[in-house]
PDB file of N, H, CA, C and O in Angstrom:
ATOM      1  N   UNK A   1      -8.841 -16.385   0.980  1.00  0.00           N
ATOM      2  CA  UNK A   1      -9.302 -17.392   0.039  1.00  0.00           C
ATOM      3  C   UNK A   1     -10.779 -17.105  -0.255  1.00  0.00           C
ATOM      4  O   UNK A   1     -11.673 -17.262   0.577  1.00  0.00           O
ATOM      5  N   UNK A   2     -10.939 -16.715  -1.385  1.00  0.00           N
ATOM      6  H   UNK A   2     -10.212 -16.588  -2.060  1.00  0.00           H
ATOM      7  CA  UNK A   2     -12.166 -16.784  -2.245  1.00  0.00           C
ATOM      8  C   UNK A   2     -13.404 -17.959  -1.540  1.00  0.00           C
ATOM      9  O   UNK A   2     -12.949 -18.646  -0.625  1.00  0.00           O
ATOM     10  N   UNK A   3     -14.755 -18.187  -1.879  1.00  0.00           N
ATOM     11  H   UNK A   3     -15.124 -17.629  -2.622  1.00  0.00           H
ATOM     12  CA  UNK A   3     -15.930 -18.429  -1.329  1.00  0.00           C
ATOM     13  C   UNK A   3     -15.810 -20.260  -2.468  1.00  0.00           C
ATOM     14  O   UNK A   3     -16.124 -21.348  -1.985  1.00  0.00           O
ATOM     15  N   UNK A   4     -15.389 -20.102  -3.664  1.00  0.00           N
ATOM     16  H   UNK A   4     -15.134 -19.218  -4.057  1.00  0.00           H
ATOM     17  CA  UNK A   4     -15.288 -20.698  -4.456  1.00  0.00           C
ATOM     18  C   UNK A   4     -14.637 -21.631  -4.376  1.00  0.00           C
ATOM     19  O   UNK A   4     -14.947 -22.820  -4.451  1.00  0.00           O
ATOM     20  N   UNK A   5     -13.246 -20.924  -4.146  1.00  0.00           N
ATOM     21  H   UNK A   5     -12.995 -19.959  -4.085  1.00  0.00           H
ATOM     22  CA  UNK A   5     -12.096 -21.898  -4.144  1.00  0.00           C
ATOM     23  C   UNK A   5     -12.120 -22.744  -3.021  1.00  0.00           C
ATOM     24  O   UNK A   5     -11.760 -23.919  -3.090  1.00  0.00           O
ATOM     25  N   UNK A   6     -12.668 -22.021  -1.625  1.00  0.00           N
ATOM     26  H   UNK A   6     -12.960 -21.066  -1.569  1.00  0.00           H
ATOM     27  CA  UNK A   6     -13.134 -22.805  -0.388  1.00  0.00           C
ATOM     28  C   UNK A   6     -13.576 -23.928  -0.748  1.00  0.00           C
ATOM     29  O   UNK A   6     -12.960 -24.945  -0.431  1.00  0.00           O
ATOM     30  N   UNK A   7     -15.004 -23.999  -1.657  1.00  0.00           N
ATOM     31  H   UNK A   7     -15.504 -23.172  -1.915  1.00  0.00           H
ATOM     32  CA  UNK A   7     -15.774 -24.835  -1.205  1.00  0.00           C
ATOM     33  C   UNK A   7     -15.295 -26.242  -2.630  1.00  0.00           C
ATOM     34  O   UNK A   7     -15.572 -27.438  -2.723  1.00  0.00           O
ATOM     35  N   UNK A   8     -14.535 -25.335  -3.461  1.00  0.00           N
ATOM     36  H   UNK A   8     -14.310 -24.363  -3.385  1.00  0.00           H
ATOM     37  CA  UNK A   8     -13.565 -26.890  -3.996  1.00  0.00           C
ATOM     38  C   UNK A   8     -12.792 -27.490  -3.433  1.00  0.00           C
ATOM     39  O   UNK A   8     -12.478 -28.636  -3.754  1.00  0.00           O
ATOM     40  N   UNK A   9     -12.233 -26.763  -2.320  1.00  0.00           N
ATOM     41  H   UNK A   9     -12.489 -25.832  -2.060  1.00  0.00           H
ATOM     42  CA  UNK A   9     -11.235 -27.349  -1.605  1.00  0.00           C
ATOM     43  C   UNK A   9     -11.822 -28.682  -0.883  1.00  0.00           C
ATOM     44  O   UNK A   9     -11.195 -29.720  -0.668  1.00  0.00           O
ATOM     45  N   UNK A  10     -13.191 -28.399  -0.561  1.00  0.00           N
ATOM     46  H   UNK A  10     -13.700 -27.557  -0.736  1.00  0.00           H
ATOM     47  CA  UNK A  10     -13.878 -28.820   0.742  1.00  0.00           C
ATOM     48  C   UNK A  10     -14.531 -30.248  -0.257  1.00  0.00           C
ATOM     49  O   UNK A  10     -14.525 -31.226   0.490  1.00  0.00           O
ATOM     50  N   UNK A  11     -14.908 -30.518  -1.246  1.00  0.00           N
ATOM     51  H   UNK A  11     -14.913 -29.723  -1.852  1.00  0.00           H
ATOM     52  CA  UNK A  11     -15.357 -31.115  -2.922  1.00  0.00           C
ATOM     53  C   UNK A  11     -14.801 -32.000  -2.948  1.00  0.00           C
ATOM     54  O   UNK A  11     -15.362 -33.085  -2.795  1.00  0.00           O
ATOM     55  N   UNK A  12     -13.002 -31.860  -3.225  1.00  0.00           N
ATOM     56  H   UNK A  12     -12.546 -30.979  -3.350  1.00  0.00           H
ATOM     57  CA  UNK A  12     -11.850 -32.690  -3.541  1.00  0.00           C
ATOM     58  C   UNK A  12     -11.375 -33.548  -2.239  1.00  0.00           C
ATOM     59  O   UNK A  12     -11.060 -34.733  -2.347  1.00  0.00           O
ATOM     60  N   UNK A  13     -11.344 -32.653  -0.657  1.00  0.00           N
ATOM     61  H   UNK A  13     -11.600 -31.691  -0.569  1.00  0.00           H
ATOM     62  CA  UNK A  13     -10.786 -33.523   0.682  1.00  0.00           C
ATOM     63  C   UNK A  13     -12.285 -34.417   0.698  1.00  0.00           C
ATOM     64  O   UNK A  13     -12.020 -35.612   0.571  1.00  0.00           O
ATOM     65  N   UNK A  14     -13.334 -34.246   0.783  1.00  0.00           N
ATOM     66  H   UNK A  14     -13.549 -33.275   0.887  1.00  0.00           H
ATOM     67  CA  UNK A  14     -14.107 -35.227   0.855  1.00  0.00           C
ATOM     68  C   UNK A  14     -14.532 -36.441  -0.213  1.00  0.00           C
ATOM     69  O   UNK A  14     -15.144 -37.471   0.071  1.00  0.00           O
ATOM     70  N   UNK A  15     -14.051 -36.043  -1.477  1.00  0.00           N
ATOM     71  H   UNK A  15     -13.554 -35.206  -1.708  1.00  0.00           H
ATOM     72  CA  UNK A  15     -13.515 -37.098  -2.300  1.00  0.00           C
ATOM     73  C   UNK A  15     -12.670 -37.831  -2.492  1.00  0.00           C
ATOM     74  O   UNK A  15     -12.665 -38.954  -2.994  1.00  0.00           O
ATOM     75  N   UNK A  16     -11.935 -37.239  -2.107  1.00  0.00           N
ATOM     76  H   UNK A  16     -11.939 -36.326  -1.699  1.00  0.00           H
ATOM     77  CA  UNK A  16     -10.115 -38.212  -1.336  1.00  0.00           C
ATOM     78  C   UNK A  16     -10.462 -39.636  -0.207  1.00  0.00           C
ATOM     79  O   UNK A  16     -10.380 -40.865  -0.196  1.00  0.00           O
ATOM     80  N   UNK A  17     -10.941 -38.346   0.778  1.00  0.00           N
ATOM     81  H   UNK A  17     -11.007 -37.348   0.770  1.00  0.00           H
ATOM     82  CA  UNK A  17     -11.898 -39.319   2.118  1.00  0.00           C
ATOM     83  C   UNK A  17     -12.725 -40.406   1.585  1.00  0.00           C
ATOM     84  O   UNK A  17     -12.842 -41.581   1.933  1.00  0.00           O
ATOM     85  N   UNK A  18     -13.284 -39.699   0.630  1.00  0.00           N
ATOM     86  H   UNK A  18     -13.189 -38.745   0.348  1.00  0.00           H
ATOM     87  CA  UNK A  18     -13.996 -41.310  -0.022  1.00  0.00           C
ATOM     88  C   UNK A  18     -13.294 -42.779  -0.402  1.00  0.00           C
ATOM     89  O   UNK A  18     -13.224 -43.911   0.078  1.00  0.00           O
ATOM     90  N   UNK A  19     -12.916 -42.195  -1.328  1.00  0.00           N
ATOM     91  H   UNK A  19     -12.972 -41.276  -1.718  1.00  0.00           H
ATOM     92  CA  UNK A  19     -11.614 -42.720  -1.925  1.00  0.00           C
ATOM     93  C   UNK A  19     -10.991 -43.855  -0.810  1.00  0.00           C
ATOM     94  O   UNK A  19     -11.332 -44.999  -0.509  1.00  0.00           O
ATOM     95  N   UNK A  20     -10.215 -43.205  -0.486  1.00  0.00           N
ATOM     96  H   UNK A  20      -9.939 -42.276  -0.730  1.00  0.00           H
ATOM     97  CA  UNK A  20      -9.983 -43.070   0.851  1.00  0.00           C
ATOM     98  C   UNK A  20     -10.540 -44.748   1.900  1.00  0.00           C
ATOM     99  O   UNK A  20     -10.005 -45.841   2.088  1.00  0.00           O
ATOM    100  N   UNK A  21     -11.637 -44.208   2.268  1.00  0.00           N
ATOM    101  H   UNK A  21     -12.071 -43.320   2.116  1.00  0.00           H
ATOM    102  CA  UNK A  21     -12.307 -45.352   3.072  1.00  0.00           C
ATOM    103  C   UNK A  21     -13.011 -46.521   2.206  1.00  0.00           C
ATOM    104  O   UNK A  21     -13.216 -47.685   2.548  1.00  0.00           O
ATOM    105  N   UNK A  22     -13.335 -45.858   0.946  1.00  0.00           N
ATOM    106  H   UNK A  22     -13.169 -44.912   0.668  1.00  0.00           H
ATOM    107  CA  UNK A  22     -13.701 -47.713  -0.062  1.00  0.00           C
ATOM    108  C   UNK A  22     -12.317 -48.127  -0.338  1.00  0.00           C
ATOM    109  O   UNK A  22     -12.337 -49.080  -1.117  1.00  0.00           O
ATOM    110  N   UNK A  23     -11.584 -47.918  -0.133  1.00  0.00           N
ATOM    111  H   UNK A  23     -11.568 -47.145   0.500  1.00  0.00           H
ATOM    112  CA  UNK A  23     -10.022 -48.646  -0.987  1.00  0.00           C
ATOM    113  C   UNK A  23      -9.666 -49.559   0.934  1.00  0.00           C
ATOM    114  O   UNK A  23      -9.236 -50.708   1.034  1.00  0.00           O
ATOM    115  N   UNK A  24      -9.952 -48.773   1.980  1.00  0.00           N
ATOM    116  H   UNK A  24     -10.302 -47.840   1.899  1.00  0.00           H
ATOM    117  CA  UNK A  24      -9.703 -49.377   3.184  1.00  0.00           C
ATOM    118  C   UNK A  24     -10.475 -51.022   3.174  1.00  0.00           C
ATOM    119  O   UNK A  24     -10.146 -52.206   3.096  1.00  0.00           O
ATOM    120  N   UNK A  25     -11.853 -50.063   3.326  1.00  0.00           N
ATOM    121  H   UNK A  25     -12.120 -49.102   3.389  1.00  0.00           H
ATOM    122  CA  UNK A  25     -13.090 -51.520   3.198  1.00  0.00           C
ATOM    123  C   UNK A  25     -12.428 -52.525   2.430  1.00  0.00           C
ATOM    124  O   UNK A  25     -11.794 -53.476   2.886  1.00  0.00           O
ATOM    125  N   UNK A  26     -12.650 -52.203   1.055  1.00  0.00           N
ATOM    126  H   UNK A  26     -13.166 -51.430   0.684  1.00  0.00           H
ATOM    127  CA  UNK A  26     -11.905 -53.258  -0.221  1.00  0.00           C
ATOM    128  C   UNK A  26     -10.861 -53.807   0.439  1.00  0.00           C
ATOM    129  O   UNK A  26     -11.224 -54.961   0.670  1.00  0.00           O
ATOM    130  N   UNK A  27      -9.468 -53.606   1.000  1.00  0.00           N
ATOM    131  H   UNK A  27      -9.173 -52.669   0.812  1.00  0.00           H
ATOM    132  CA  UNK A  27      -8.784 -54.297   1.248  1.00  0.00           C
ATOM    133  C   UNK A  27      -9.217 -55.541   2.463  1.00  0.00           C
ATOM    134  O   UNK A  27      -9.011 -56.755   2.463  1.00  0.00           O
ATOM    135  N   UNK A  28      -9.996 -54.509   3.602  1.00  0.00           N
ATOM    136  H   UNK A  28     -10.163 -53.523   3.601  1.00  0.00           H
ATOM    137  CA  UNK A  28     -10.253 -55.072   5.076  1.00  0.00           C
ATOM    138  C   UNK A  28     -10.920 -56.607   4.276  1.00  0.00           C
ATOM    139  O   UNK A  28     -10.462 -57.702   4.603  1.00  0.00           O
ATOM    140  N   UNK A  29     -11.956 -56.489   3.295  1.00  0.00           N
ATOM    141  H   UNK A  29     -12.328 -55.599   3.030  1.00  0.00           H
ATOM    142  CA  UNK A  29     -12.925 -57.334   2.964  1.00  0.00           C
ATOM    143  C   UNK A  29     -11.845 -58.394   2.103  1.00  0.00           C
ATOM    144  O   UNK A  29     -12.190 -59.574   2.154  1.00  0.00           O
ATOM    145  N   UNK A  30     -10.726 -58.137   1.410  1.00  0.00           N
ATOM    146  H   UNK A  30     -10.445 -57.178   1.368  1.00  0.00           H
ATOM    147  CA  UNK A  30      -9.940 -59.149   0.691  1.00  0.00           C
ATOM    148  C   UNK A  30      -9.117 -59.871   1.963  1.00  0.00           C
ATOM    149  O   UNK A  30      -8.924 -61.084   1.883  1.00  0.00           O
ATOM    150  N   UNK A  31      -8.640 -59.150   3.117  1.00  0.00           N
ATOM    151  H   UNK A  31      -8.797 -58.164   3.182  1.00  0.00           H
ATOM    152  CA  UNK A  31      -7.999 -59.548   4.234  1.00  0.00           C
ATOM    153  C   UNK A  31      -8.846 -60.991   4.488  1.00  0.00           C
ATOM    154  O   UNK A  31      -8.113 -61.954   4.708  1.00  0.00           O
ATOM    155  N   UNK A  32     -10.297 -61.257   4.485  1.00  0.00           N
ATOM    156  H   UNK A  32     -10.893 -60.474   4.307  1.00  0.00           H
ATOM    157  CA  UNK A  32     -10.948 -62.014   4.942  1.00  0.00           C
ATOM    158  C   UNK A  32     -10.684 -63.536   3.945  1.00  0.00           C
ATOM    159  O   UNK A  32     -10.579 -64.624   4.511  1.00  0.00           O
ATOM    160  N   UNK A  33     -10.611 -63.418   2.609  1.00  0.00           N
ATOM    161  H   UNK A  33     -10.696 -62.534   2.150  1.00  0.00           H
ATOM    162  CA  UNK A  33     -10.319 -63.898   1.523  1.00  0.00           C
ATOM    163  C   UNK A  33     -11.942 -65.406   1.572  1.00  0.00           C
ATOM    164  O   UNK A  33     -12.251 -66.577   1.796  1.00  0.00           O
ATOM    165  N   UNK A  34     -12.295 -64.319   1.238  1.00  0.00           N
ATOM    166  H   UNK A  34     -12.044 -63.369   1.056  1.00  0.00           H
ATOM    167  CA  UNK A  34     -14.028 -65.040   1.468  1.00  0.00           C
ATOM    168  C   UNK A  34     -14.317 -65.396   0.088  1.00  0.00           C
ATOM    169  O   UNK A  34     -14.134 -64.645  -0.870  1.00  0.00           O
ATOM    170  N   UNK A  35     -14.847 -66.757   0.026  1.00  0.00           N
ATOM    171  H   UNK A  35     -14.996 -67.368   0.804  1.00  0.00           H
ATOM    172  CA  UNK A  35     -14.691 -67.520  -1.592  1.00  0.00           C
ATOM    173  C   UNK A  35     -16.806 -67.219  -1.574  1.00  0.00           C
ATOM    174  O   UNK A  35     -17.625 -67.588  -0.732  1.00  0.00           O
ATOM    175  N   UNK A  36     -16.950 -66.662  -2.496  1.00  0.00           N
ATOM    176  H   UNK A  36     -16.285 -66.362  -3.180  1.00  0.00           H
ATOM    177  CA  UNK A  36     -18.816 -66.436  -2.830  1.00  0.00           C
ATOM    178  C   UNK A  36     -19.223 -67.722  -3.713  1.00  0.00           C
ATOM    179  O   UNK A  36     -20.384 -67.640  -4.112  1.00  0.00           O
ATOM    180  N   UNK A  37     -18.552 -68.879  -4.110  1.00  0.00           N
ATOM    181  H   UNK A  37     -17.609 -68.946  -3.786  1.00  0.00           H
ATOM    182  CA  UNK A  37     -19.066 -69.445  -5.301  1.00  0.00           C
ATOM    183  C   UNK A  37     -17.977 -70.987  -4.487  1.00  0.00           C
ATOM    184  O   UNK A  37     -17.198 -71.015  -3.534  1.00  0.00           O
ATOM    185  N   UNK A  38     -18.443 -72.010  -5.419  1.00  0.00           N
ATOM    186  H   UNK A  38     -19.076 -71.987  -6.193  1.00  0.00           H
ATOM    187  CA  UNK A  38     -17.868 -73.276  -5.682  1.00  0.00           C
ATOM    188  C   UNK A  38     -17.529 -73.353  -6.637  1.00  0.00           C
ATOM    189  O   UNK A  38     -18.245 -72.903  -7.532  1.00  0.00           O
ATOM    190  N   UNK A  39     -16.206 -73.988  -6.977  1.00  0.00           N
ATOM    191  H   UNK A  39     -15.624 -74.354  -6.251  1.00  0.00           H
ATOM    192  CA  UNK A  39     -15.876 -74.388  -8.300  1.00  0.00           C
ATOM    193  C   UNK A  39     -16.943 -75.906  -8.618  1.00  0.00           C
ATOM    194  O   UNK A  39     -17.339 -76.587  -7.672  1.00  0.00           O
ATOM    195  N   UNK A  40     -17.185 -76.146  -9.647  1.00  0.00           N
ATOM    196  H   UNK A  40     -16.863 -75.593 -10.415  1.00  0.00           H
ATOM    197  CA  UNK A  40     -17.512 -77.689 -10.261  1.00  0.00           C
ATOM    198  C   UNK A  40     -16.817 -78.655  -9.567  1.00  0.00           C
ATOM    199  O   UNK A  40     -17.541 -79.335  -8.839  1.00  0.00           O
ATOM    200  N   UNK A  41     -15.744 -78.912  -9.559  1.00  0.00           N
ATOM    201  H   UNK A  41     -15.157 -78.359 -10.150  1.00  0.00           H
ATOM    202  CA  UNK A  41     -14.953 -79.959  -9.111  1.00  0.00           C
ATOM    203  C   UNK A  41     -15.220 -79.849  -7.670  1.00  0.00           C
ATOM    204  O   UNK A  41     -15.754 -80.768  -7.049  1.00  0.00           O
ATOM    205  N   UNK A  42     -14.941 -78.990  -7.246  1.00  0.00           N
ATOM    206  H   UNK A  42     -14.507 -78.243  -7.749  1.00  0.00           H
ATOM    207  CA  UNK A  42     -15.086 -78.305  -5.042  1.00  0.00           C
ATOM    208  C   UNK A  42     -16.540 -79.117  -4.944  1.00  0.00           C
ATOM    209  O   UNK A  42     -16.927 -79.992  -4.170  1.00  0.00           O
ATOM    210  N   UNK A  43     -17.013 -78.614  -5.783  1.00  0.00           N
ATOM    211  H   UNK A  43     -16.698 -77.903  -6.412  1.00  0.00           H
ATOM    212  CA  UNK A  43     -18.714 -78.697  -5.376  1.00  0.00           C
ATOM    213  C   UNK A  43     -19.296 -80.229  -5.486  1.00  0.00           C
ATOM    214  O   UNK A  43     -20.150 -80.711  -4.742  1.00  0.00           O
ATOM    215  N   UNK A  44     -18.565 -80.958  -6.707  1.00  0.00           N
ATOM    216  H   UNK A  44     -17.871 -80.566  -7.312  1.00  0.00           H
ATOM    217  CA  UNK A  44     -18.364 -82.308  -6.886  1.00  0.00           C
ATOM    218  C   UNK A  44     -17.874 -83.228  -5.459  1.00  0.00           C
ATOM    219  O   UNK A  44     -18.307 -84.329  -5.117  1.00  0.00           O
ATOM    220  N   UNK A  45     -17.074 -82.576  -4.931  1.00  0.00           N
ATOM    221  H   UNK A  45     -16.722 -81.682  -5.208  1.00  0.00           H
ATOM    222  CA  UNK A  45     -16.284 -83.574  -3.611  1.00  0.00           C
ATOM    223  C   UNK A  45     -16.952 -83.262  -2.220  1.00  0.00           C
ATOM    224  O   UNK A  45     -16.678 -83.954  -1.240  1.00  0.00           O
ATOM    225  N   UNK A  46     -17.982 -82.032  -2.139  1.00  0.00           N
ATOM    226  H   UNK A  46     -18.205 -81.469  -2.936  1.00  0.00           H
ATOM    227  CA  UNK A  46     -18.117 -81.606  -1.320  1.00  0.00           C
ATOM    228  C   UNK A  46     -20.061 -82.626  -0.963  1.00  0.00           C
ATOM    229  O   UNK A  46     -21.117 -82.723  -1.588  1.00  0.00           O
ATOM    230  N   UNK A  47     -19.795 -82.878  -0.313  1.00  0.00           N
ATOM    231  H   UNK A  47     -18.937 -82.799   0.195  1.00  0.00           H
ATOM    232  CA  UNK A  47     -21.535 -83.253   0.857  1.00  0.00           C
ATOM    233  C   UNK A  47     -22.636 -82.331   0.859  1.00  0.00           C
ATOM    234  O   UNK A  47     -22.645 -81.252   1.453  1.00  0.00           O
ATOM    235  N   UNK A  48     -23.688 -82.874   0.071  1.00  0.00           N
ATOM    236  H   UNK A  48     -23.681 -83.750  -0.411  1.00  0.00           H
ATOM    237  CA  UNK A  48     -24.544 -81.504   0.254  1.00  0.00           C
ATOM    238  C   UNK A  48     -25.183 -82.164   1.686  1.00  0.00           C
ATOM    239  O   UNK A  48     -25.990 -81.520   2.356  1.00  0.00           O
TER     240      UNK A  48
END
């Protein structure tokens, strides 16, 4: 195998790997189902 083709090979598995571990995170982090905001109404009933 060529010097070239090596180091695309090596390009694409560590872009996969990327891939890869943000699509893991992303899910791990939806697993949590963590709300960032109040709705109006939530925020209406809720005690500051």
């Amino acid at each position: 195998m060529n010097l070239r083709r090596k180091n695309r090979l090596w390009v694409v598995c560590a872009v996969l790997a990327g891939l890869a571990l943000t699509t893991a995170l992303v899910l791990y982090a939806l697993r949590a189902n963590i709300d960032l905001f109040y709705t109006p109404g939530g925020n209406s009933l809720r005690q500051a």
